[in-house]
C-alpha positions as CSV (number, residue, x, y, z in Angstrom):
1,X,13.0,0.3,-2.7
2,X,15.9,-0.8,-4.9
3,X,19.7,-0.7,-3.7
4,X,21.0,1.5,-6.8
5,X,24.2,2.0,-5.2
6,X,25.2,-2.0,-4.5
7,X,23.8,-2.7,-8.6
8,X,26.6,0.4,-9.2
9,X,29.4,-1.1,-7.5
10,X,30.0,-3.8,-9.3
11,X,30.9,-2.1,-12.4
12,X,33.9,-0.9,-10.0
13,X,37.0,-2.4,-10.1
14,X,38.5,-5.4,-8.5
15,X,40.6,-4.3,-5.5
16,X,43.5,-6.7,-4.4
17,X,43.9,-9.1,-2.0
18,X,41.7,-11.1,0.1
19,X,40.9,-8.4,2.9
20,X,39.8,-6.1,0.1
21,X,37.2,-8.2,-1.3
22,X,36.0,-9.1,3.1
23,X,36.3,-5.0,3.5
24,X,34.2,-4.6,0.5
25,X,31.8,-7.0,1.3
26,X,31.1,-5.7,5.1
27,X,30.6,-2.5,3.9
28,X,27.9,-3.6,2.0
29,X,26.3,-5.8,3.8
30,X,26.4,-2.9,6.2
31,X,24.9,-0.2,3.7
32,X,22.4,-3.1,3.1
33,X,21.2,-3.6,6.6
34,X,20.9,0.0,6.8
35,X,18.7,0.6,3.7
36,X,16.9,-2.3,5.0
37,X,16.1,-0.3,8.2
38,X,15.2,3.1,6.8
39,X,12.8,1.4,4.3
40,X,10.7,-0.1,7.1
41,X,9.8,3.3,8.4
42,X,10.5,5.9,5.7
43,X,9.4,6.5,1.8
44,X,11.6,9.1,0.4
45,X,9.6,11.0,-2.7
46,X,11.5,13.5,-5.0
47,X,11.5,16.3,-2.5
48,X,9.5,15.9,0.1
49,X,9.7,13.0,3.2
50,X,6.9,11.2,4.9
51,X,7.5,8.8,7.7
52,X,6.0,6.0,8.5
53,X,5.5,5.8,12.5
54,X,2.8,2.5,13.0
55,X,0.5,0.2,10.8
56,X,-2.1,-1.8,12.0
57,X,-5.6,-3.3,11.1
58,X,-8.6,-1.2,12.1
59,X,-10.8,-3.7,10.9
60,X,-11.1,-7.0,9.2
61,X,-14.3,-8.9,8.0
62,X,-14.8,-12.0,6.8
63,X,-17.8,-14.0,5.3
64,X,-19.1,-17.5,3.5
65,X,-22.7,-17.6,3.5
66,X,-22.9,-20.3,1.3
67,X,-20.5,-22.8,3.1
68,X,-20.0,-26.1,3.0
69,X,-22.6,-26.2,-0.5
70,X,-19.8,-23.5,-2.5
71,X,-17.3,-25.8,-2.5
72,X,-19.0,-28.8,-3.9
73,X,-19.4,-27.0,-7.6
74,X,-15.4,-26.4,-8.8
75,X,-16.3,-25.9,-12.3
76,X,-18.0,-22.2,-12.5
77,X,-15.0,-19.6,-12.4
78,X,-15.8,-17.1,-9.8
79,X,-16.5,-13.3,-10.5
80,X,-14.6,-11.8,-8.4
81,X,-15.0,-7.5,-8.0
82,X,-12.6,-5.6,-5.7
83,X,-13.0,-1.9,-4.5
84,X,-10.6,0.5,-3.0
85,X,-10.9,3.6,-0.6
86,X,-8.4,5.5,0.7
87,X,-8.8,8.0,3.6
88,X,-6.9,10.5,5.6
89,X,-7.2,12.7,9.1
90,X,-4.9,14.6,11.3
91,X,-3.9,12.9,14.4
92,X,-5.3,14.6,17.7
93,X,-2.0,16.6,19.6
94,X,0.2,15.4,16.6
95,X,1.6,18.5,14.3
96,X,1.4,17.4,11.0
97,X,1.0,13.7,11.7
98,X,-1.9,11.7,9.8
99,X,-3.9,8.7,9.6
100,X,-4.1,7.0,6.7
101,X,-6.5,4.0,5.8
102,X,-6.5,2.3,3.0
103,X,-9.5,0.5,2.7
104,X,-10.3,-3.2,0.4
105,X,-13.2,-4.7,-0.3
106,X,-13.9,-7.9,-2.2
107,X,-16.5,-9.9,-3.6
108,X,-16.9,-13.0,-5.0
109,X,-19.7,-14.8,-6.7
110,X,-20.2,-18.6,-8.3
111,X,-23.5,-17.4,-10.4
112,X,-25.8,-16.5,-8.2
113,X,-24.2,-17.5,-5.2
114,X,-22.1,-15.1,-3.0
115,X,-18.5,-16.9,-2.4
116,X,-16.8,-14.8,-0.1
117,X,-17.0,-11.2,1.1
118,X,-14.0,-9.6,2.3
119,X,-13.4,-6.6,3.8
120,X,-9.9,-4.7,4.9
121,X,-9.2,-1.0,6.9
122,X,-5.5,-1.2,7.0
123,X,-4.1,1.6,8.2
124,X,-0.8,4.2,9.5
125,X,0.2,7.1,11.2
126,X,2.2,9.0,9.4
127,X,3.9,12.2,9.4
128,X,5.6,14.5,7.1
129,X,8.8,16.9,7.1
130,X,8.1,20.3,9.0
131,X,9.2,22.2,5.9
132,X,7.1,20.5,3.4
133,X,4.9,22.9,1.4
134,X,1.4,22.9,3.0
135,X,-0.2,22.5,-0.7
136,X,2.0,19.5,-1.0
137,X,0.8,17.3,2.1
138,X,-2.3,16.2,0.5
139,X,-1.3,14.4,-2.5
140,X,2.5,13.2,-0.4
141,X,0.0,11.8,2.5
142,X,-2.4,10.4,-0.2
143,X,-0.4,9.4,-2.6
144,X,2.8,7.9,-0.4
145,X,0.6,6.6,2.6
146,X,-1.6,4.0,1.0
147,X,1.4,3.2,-1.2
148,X,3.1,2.2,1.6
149,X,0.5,-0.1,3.2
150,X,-1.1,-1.8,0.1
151,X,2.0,-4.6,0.3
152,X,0.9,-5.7,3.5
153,X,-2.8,-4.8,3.1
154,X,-2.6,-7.6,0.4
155,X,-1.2,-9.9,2.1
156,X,-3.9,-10.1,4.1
157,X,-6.3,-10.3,2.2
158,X,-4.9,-12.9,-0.1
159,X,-4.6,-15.0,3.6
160,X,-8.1,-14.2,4.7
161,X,-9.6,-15.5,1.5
162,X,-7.2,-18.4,1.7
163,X,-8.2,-19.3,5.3
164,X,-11.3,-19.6,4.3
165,X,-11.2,-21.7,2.0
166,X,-10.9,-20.3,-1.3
167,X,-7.5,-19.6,-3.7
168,X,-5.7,-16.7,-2.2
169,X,-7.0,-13.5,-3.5
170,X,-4.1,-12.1,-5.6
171,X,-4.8,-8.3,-5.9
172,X,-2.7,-6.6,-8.6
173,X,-0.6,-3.2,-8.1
174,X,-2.4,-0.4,-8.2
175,X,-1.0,3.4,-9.9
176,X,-2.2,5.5,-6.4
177,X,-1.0,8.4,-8.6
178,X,-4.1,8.0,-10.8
179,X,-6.5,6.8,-7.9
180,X,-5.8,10.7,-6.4
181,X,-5.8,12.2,-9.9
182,X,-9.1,10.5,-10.3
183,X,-10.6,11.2,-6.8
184,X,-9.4,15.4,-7.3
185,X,-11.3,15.3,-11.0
186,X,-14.4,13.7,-9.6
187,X,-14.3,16.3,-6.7
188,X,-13.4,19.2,-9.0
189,X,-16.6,18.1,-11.7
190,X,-19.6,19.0,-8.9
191,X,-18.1,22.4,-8.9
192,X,-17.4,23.0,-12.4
193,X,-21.2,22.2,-13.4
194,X,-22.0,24.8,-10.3
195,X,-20.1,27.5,-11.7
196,X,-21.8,26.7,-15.1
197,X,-25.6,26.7,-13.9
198,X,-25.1,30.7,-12.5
């Protein structure tokens, strides 16, 4: 999340004196820190809150089958293919706290030959405000969870596939707007051709 308010200041003026400028500069570093802090554990969306209360891998998978013999060939550029899941389920004795996973898999091939094969469930526990609209946790939890944990859900996967031997696997952003817009119309279509066969 962006500091707005320190980009803003500076378009303020000048004050005089040394211990201006040292009072000025504390109290951002301060308001810093603080934002700093808040962002590790809490996304903000227009609205609505979600907090973020734990991350951690739930499982991590690595494999090259074809090892040492797929390095010896560095001319074929590798296809690389890279799914996404994302899931969610209430946590047991927790109101309104969830589980979120976001879940990576890649592939990569040199022709025929399978490279690597990566696999990621990164997940969270999260929970959201207690006056939230309940047709509003869904796409918050959904949409704000595996936002939240793709950063570091990357990170290890670019590490994993660097470990083991191969250029770090550089996944690019990904709109988790349209991933749940998409998911919601692919759920909504099996009951739209039901109503249509009656």
């Amino acid at each position: 999340m962006s500091n707005n308010n320190a980009a803003g200041g500076k378009s303020a003026k000048k004050s005089n004196g040394a211990s201006g400028k040292a009072a000025k500069k504390t109290a951002t570093s301060e308001a810093q820190k603080q934002e700093a802090s808040n962002a590790s554990n809490t996304v903000t969306t227009p609205d609505q809150q979600i907090k973020f209360h734990s991350q951690y891998i739930k499982d991590l998978s690595f494999e090259n089958p074809n090892a040492p013999v797929i390095y010896q060939d560095t001319s074929a550029a590798p296809q690389v293919s890279v799914n996404f899941g994302i899931g969610s389920s209430p946590v047991p004795g927790k109101d309104r706290h969830f589980e979120v996973v976001l879940q990576i898999s890649a592939t990569a091939k040199q022709g025929d030959q399978t490279m690597f094969v990566a696999e990621l469930s990164y997940g969270g526990e999260v929970s959201v405000s207690p006056d939230m609209n309940p047709q509003s946790i869904q796409p918050v939890v959904m949409i704000e969870g595996p936002r939240f944990l793709f950063p570091f859900a990357r990170s290890l996967m670019s590490s994993i596939t660097r470990e083991g031997g191969f250029m770090p696997l550089n996944i690019q952003p990904i709109d988790f707007i349209r991933l749940y817009q998409m998911r919601m119309q692919q759920k909504s279509e099996p009951n739209a051709s039901q109503a249509s066969d009656k």
